[in-house]
N, C-alpha and C positions, 0 to 999 in steps of 0.2 A: 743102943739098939734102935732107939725112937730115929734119930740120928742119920744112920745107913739106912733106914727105911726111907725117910727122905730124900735121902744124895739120887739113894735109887731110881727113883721118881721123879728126879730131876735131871737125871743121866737119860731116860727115855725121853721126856720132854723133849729136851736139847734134842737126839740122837734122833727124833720125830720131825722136828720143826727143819731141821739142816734137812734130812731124808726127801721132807716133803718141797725144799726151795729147790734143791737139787734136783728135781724130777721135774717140776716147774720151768726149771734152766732148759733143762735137756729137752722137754716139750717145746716148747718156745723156738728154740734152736733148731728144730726140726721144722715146726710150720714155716718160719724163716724161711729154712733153707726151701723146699717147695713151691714156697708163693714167690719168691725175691728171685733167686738166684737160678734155680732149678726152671723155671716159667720165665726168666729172662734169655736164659741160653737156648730154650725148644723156640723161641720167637725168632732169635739172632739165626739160626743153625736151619727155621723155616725160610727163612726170606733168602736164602742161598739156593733154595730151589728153584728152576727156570717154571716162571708160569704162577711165583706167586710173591704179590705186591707185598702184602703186609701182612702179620697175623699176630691174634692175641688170643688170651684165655679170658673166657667170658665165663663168668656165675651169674646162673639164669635160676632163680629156686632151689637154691640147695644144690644144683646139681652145676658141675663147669662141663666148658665145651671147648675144643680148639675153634677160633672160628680162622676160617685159610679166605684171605681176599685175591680170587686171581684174576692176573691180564690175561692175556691172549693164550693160551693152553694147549701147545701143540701132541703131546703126549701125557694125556688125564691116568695112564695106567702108573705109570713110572712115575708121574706127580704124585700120588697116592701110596705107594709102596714107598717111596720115601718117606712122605709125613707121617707113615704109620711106624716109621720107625725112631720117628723123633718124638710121637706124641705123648708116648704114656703110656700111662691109663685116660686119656683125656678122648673122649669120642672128635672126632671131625664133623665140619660142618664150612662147606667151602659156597662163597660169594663169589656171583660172579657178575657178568653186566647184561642179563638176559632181560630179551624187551617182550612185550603182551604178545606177539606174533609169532616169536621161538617157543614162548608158555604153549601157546593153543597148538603147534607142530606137537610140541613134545605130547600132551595129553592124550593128543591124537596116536602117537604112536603108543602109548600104556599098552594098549588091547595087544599088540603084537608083542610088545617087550614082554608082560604077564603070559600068553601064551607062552611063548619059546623056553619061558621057565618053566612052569609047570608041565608041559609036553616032553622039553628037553629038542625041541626042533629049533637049533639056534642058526642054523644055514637057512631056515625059511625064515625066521624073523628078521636073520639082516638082510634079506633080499626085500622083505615089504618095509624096512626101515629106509633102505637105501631108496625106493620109490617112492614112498610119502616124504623123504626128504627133496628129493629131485621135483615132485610136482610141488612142493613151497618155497622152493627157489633155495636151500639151504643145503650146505655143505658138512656131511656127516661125518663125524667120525667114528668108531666104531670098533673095541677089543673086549677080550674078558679074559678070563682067567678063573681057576678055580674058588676063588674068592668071591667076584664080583664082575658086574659088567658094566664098563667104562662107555660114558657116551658125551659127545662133545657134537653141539649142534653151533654152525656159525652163520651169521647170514652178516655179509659187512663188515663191523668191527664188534658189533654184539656177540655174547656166544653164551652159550647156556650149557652148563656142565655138572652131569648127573653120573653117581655112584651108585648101582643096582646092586646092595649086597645079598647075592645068592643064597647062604643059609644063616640070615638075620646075624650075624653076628654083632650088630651095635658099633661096628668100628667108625662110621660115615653117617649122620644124621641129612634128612634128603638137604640137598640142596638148594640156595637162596638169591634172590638178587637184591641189588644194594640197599634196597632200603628194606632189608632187615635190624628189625629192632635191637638195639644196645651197636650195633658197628659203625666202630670211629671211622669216617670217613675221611 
């Protein structure tokens, strides 16, 4: 009796320690696959996008980001609805080569882009967008969608490109120029 009390005891043992290396495997195998292989492929399958150089997945505090490096960005909507569909769950956060004098156009237009949101007057905001782009000498561009409102400001070969998401959904963190912090250049 003393005996099969024992085997017993060592049949859960055993049937504990496999249980637990097995679930270790199977865990392991998963981050794996996510970090390696999974965040290999959304990188390869982005850079086939027209309008973007490079990109990676950056851990910034616990928390990761797609970060999207783009050239020249002829249509920022359709750049966008593409990477949302490769990203994830990985929020967006797209670089681009915007210089102090696109920054100070863009802030300048905030007041009209915030209006035409909360108003809902989006044919009076791109009419005052398209004129404070025109008196800075810079070449707008300008779409939205239910989603979001796409803005591509170019002056040269600089261009500065902002995703305005409509009702905060978290898919786009604002946008950045190159010398944001953690991006391999």
């Amino acid at each position: 009796m003393e005996w099969r009390r024992f085997m017993t005891k060592q049949r859960i043992t055993i049937i504990s320690l496999v249980s637990m290396l097995i679930f270790g495997l199977l865990l392991s195998g998963k981050l794996l696959y996510e970090n390696k292989w999974l965040e290999g492929s959304l990188i390869k399958e982005s850079q086939q996008i027209s309008g973007v150089l490079s990109a990676e997945i950056l851990d910034k505090q616990g928390a990761s980001e797609m970060l999207v490096n783009t050239g020249q960005v002829t249509n920022l909507q359709s750049l966008c609805t593409q990477l949302k569909t490769i990203s994830g769950k990985h929020p967006i956060r797209l670089v681009d080569q915007r210089t102090p004098e696109l920054e100070e156009v863009y802030q300048q237009m905030q007041f009209a882009i915030q209006e035409g949101m909360v108003m809902g007057n989006f044919t009076q905001m791109r009419e005052t967008l398209a004129i404070q782009a025109e008196q800075a000498g810079v070449v707008m561009n300008l779409t939205m969608d239910n989603e979001g409102i796409y803005l591509v400001l170019t002056q040269g070969e600089h261009q500065l490109v902002s995703v305005i998401e409509r009702h905060g959904q978290g898919t786009f963190l604002p946008s950045v120029g190159r010398d944001y912090p953690g991006m391999n250049q």
